[in-house]
C-alpha angles and dihedrals in degrees: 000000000000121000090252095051084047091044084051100046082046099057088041089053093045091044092058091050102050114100091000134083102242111131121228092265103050089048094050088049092059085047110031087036098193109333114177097198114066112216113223096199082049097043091047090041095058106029089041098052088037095058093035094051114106084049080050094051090050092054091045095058101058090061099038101095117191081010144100124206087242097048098057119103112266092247100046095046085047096055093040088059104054090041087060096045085045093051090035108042108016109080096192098059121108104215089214081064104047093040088052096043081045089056088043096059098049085046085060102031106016123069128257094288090046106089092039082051095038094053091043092065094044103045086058094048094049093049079056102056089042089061 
């Protein structure tokens, strides 16, 4: 599996899992079915940004201006949070690359505002990381 195909099972795991009571593995099975094959990038995507969350909702607040972290729309919340554990606590990660992977994804599930959202938070995250 690429990393965008993983990037995109991920959200769709975390999104599932966000507000239910579904568990890691009964949300990756709706969406993985009955893949043979694991996906480490996936596996790390989803279990990584689910553990670190509430660390990765605490960096979030502080760049969401005129927002909270609960009235943000489910997709865009989600996508904001794997792209921070991605940027934070991933040390491979090139944040040109997750910022751009971020902005394809609420392209595809978010509506029209999503991806320019969606790249104002991060771009003010990322500045901060780079100071």
């Amino acid at each position: 599996m690429k990393r965008h195909e993983a990037r995109e099972k991920a959200l769709q795991t975390l999104f599932q899992i966000d507000g239910t009571e579904l568990t890691i593995s009964e949300a990756s099975e709706h969406v993985m079915g009955e893949a043979v094959e694991k996906d480490n990038f996936y596996e790390l995507l989803v279990e990584g940004t689910h553990a670190n969350m509430a660390a990765i909702d605490e960096k979030l607040k502080g760049h969401l201006e005129n927002w909270s972290l609960e009235r943000l729309p489910k997709v865009e919340r989600t996508i904001l949070r794997m792209a921070v554990f991605e940027l934070a606590f991933m040390e491979d990660a090139p944040a040109s690359v997750v910022m751009n992977e971020a902005i394809e994804l609420s392209k595809t599930f978010g509506d029209d505002k999503s991806s320019r959202f969606v790249n104002g938070v991060l771009s003010k995250f990322t500045d901060e990381l780079a100071n």
